[in-house]
TORVODO-458586 format. One line per 8 residues: number of its first residue (from 0); their letters; for each residue x, y negated, z of N, C-alpha, C. Coordinates in pm, 1 decimal. Example, Ala and Ser with C-alpha at 12.3 -4.5 7.8 and 13.67 -1.06 7.14 Angstrom:
BEGIN
0> AS> 1319.0,569.0,780.0,1230.0,450.0,780.0,1320.0,330.0,780.0 ~ 1285.0,225.0,708.0,1367.0,106.0,714.0,1290.0,-3.0,787.0
This chain:
BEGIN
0> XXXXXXXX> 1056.8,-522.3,-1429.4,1020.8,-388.8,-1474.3,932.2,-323.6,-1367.6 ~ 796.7,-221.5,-1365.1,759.5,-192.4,-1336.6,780.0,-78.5,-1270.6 ~ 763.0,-90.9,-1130.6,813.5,25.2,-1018.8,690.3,190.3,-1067.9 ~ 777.2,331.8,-1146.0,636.6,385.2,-1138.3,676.3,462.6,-1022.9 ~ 545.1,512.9,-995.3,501.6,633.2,-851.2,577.2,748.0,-882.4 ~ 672.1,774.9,-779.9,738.5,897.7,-832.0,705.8,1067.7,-777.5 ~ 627.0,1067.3,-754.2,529.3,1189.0,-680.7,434.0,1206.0,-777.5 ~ 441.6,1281.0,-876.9,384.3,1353.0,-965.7,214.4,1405.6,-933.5
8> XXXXXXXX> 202.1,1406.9,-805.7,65.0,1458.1,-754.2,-4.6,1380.6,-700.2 ~ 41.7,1242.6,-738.0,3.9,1110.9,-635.2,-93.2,1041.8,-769.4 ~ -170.6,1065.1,-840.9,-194.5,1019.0,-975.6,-331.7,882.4,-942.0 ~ -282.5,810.9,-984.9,-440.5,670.5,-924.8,-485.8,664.3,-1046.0 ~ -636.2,654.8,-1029.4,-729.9,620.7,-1132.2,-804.0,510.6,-1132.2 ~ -911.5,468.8,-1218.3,-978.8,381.1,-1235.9,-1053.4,361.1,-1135.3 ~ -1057.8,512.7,-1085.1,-1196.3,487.0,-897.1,-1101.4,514.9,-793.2 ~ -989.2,506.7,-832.9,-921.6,456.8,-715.8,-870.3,309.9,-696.5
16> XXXXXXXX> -837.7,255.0,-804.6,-790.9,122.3,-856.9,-878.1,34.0,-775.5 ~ -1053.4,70.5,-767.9,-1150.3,-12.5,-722.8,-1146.8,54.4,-570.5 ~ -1079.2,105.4,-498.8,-1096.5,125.4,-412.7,-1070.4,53.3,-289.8 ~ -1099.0,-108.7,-295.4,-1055.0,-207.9,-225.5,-1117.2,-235.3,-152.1 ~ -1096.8,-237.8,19.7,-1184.2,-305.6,130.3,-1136.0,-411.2,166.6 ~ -1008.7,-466.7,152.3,-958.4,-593.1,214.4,-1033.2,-696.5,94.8 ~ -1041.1,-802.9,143.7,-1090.7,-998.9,77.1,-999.0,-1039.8,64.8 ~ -1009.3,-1155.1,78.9,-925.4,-1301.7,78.8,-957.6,-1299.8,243.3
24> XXXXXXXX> -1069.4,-1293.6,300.1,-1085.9,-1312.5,465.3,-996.2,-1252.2,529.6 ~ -949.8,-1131.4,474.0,-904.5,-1022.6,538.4,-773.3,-1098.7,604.9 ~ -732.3,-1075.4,740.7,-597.6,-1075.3,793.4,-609.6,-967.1,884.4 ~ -426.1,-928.2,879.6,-381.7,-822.0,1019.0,-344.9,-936.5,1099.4 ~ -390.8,-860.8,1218.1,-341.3,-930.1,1376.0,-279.5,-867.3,1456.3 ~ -298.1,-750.6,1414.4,-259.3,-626.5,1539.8,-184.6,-504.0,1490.6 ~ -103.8,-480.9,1605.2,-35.8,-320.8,1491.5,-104.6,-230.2,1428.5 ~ -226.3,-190.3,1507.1,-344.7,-134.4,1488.3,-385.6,-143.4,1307.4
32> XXXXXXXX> -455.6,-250.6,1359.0,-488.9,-330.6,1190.2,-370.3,-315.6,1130.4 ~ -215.0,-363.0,1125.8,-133.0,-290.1,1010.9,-128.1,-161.1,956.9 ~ -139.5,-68.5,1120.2,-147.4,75.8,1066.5,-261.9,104.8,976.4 ~ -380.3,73.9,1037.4,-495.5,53.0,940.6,-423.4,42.8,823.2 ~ -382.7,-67.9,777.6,-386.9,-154.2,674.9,-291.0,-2.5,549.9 ~ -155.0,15.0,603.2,-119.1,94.7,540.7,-144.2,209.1,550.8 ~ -255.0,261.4,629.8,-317.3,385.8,586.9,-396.4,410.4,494.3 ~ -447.3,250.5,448.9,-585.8,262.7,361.3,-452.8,232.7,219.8
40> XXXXXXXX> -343.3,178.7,230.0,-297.2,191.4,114.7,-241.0,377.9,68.8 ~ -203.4,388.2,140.9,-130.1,559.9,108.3,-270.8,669.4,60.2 ~ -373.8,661.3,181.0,-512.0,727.0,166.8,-603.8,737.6,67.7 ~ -652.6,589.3,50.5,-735.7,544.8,-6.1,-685.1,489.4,-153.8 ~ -602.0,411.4,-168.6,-550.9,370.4,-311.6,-437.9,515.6,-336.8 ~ -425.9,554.9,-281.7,-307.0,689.4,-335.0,-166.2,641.9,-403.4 ~ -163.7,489.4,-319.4,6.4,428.3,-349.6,132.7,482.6,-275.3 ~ 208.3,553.1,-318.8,325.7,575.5,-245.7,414.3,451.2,-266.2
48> XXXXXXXX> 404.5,403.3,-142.1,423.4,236.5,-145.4,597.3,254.5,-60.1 ~ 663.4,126.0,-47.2,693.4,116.4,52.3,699.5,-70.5,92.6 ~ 746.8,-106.7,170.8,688.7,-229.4,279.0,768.9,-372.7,182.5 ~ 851.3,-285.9,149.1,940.9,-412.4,88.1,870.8,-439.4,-68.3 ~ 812.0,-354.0,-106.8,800.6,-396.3,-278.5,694.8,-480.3,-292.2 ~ 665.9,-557.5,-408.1,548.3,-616.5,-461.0,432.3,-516.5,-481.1 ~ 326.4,-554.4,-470.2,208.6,-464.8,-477.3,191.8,-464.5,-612.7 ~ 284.1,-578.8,-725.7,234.5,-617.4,-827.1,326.4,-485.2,-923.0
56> XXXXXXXX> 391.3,-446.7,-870.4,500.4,-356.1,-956.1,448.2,-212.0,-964.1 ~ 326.6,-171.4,-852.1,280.4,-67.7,-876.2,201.1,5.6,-991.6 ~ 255.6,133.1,-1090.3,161.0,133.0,-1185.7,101.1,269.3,-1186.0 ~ 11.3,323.4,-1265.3,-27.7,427.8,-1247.3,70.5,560.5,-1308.1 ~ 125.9,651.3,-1299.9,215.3,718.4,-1359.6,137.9,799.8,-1490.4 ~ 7.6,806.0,-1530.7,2.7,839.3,-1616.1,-45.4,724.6,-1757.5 ~ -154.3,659.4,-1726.0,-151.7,536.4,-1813.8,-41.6,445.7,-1816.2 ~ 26.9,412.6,-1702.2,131.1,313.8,-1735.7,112.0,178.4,-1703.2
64> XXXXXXXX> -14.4,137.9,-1677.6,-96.3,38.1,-1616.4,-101.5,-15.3,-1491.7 ~ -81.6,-146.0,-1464.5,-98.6,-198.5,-1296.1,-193.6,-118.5,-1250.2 ~ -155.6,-84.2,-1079.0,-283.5,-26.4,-1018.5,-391.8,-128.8,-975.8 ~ -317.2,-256.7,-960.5,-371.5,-398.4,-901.9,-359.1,-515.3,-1027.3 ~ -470.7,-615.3,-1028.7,-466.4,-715.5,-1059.8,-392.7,-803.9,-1007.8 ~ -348.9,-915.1,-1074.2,-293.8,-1010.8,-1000.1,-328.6,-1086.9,-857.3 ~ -486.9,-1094.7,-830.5,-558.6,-1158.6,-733.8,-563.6,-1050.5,-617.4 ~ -559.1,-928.3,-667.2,-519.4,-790.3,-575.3,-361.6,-833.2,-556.7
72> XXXXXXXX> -262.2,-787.4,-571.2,-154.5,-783.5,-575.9,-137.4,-901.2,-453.0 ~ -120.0,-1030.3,-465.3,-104.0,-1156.2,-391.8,-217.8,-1109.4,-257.2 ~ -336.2,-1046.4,-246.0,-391.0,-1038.6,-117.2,-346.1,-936.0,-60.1 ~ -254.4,-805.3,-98.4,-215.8,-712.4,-50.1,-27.1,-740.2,-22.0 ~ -2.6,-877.9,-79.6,132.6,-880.6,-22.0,88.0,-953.6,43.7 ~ 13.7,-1062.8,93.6,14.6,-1175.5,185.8,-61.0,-1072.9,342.3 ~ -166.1,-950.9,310.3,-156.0,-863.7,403.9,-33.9,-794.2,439.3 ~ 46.0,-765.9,367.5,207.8,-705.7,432.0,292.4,-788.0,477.9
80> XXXXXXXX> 303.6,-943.0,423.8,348.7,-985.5,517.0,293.6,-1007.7,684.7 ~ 180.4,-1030.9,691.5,116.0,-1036.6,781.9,140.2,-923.9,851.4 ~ 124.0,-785.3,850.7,187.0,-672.7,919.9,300.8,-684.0,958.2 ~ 402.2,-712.2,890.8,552.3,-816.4,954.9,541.8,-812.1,1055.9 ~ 478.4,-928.5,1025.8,456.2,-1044.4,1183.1,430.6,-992.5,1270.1 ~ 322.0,-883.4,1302.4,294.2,-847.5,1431.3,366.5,-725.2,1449.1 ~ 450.2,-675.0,1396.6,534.2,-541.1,1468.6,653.8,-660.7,1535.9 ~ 686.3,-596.4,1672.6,777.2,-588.0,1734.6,943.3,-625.7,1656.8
88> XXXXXXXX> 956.4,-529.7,1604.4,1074.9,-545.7,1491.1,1029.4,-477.6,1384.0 ~ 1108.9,-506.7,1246.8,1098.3,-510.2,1134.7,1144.5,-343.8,1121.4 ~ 1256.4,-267.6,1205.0,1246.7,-136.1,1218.0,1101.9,-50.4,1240.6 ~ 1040.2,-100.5,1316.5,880.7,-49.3,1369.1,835.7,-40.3,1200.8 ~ 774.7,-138.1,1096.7,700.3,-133.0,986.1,791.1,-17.8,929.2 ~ 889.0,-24.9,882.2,935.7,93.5,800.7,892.8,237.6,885.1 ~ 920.5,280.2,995.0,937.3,362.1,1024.8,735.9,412.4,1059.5 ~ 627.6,317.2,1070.0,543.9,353.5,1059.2,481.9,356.6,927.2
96> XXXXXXXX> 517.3,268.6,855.2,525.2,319.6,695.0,540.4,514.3,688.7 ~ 680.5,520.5,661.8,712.3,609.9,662.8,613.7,736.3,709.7 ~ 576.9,697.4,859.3,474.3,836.3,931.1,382.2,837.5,818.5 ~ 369.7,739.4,794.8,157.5,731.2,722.0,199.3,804.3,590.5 ~ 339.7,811.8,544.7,334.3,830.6,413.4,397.8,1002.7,439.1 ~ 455.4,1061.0,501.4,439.1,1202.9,569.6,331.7,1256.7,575.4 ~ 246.8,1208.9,647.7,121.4,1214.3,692.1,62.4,1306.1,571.1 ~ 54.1,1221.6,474.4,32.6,1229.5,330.2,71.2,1347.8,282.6
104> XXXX> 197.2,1304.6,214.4,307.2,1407.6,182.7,256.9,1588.0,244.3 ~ 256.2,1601.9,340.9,207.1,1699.2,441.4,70.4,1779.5,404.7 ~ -5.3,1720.9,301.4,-161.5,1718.4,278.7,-138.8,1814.7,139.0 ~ -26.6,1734.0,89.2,-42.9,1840.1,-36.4,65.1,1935.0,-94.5
C-alpha cells in the first residue's frame, strides 16, 4: 500500500516529479553529499520522506500517483543506502534527516 505525504502543504507536482539531479553515476561518499543528498529530497522534490521507507511508496497527496518511477525509486534507494554507509552510526542519518526536514517544516 502506498505511503501518502501527510503534510497537507507539502503538495508535489508534475515539475516537481522531474525535478531530478542524481543518475545512475550518482554515488554518496561523504556526509556532506548525504546531507546534500537529503536536502535535495525534502527541498527540491518536496518529499516528506523518512530514511527507512522505499522511495517507491511515495505518492502525491492529491492525484494519488507515484512521485517516482520505478528506475527513480531503485536510484534514490540505492543513494540512501549509500548515505548509511558513510554516517558514523545509523542514529546520525535519522537525526540529520530529521534537521533537513525542520528546516523545512519551519519555512511554512
Amino acid at each position: 500500500m502506498p505511503f501518502f505525504l501527510y503534510n497537507p502543504r507539502w503538495r508535489l507536482t508534475d515539475e516537481t516529479r522531474m525535478n531530478v539531479r542524481y543518475t545512475q553515476d550518482s554515488h554518496i561518499a561523504t556526509v556532506e553529499e548525504a546531507k546534500a543528498f537529503f536536502h535535495h529530497v525534502v527541498f527540491d522534490l518536496d518529499i516528506n520522506f523518512h530514511p527507512d521507507d522505499d522511495f517507491r511508496t511515495y505518492v502525491n497527496c492529491e492525484s494519488g500517483k507515484r512521485v517516482m518511477d520505478d528506475d527513480q525509486a531503485d536510484l534514490y534507494n540505492r543513494l540512501m543506502d549509500e548515505a548509511f554507509d558513510v554516517f558514523d552510526d545509523e542514529d546520525a542519518v535519522y537525526e540529520t534527516a530529521y534537521n533537513i526536514l525542520n528546516e523545512k517544516l519551519k519555512q511554512l
